[in-house]
N, C-alpha and C positions, 0 to 999 in steps of 0.2 A: 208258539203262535200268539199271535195280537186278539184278544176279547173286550167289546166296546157293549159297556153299561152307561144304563141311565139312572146318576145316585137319587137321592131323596131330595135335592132340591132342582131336581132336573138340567143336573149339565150330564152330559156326554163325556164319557174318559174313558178312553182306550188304555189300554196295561199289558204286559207280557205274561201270558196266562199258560198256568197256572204260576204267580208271582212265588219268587223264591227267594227276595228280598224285600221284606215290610215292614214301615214307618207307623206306627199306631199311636195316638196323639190322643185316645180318649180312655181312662182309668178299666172301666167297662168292657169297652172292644179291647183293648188287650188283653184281659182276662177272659174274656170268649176265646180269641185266637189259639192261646195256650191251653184253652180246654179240648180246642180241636185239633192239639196233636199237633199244633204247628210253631215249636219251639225251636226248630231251625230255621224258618223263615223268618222269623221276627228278629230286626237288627236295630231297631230302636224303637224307642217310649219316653213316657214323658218322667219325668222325677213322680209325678203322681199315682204313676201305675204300679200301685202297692200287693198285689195279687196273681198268680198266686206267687208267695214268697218266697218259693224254694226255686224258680223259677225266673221270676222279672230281674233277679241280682244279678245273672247271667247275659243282662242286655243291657247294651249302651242307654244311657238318657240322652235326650238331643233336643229336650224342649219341656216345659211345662205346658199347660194348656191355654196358655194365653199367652204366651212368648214361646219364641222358639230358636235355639242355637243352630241358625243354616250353615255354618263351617262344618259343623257336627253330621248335621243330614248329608251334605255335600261328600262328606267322608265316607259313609257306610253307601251311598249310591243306590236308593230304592228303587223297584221297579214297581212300587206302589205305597202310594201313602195313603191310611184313614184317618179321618178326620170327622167331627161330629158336631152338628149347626150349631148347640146348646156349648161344648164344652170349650170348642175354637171359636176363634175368632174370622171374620168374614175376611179379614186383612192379611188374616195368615195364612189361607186358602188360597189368595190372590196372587201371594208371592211364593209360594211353593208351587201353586202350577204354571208357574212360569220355566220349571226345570224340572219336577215329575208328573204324573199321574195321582191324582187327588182326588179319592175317593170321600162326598161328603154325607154320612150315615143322619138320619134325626131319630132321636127316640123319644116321645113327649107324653107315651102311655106305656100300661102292660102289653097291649098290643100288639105297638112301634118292635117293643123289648123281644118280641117271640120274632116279629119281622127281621130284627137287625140278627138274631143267631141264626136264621134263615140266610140271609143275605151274606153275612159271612161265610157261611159252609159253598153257596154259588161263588164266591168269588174267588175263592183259595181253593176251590176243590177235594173240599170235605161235605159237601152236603151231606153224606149219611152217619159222619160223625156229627152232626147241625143236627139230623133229626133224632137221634138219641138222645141228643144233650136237650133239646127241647121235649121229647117228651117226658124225658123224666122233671123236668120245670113243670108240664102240665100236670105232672100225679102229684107232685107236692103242693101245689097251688090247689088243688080239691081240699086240700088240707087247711085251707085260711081259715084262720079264728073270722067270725062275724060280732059286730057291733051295729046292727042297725039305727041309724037315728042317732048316734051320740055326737056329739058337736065338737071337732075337736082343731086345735094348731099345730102344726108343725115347725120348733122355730131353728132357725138355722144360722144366728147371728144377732151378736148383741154391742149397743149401740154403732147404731142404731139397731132395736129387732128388727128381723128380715125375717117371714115365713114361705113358705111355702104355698104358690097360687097354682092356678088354671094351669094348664095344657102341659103338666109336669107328672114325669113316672110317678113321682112319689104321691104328687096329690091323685092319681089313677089306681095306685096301689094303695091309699087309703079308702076310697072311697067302693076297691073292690070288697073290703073288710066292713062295707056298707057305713063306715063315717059320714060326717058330714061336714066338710069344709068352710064354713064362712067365706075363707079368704079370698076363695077363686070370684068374687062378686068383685075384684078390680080388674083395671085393665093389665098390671103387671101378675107375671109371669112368681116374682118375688119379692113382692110388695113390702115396703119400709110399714110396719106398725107399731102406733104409739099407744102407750100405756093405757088410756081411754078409750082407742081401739077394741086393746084386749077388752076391757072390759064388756063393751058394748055386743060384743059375739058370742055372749052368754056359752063360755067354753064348758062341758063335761071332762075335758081331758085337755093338757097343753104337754105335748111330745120335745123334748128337750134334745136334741144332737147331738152324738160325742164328735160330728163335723161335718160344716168346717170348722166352726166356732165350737172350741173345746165345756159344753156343759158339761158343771160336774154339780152333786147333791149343794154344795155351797149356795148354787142359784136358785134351790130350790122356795127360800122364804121370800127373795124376787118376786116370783112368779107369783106365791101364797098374796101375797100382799097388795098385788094387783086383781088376782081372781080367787077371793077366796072358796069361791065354792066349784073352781077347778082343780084339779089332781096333776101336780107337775110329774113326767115319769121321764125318768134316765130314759134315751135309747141308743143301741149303735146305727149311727147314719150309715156303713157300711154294709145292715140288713138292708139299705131300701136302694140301693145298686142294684140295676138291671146288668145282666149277665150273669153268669156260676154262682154269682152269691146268691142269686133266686133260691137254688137247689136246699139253701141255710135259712132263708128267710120265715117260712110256713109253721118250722118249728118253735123259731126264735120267737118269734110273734105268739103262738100258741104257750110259750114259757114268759114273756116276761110283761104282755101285754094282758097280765091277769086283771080284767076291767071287772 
């Protein structure tokens, strides 16, 4: 049978429900997918969906997240594709729903994050693997280390640095850990900052990425030299993925985020 939802930026998509052929085009939602048990539906992903690994090697790539090979898609023949505002692009939503069903998910918080494993489990007909898999996200999230009041960046790219802003999982997940963000006082989402920037945002801590931009301890006298009465600290940008890694996040944070 035919089921018509309204995604997160409110269009209308009808799809053949429950879908037994799915396109996932965001790192995240396809590791949700796979946690719900739905590693026969899934027929393609993006080169970027690294998770889980014993798993994703078993499905076609057919796009990165900002391109995407349509001979590829055309081949496996979805009867639903996800897609996600932040990780697609608006152009490749435009021309994929011109031949499927394009579901487009937004996650911009921890919220969003419980939402879209919600919304996964209605749309594939797992919701009550969605609510297992969320609640056990909620019992490990009681678990977050707290930092009240400490000032901190997240940076995610160098030259130019690029941190981390407003209306972002990760700036929502730091700030659940009671941080406090500077950055989100622009109007970008991942604001380009420069050296006197940093300075000027009187940092307690500057959170380093292993990605996308590979930091490794090398940058660390970088960082020293701009702030030095900040604390540059490795982290895995793969702890601040919304979906299944939630479940690794509380711990991760509790061991390496020794403030």
């Amino acid at each position: 049978m035919n089921k018509t939802v309204v995604d997160k930026v409110g269009r209308k998509v009808t799809f053949s429900y429950p879908p037994k052929r799915i396109v996932s085009l965001c790192p995240g939602i396809t590791d949700t997918l796979l946690a719900l048990d739905l590693d026969n539906e899934i027929v393609g992903r993006t080169r970027f969906c690294i998770h889980p690994k014993d798993k994703v090697n078993n499905i076609v790539t057919v796009a990165g997240t900002k391109d995407i090979k349509m001979e590829s898609i055309q081949h496996v023949q979805p009867d639903l594709i996800i897609a996600e505002k932040e990780e697609n692009t608006k152009e490749i939503v435009e021309e994929l729903e011109k031949h499927f069903p394009v579901y487009v998910a937004e996650v911009q918080s921890v919220d969003d994050a419980f939402r879209m494993i919600e919304d996964m489990g209605n749309l594939t007909d797992r919701s009550e693997a969605a609510g297992i898999l969320l609640n056990s996200i909620r019992q490990q999230f009681e678990g977050l280390p707290t930092y009240p009041g400490k000032r901190i960046g997240y940076v995610i790219w160098r030259k130019p640095y690029m941190v981390v802003g407003k209306n972002t999982y990760i700036n929502s997940l730091l700030e659940k850990m009671g941080f406090i963000n500077p950055f989100i006082e622009t109007d970008s989402r991942y604001p380009v900052v420069t050296a006197n920037e940093f300075r000027k945002a009187k940092l307690d801590y500057v959170l380093l990425a292993s990605e996308p931009f590979p930091f490794k301890e090398k940058h660390f006298n970088e960082f020293l030299g701009m702030m030095p009465n900040a604390q540059p600290i490795l982290v895995d940008g793969e702890m601040f993925w919304y979906g299944p890694r939630m479940l690794e996040a509380a711990d991760y944070f509790q061991q390496h985020l020794d403030l």
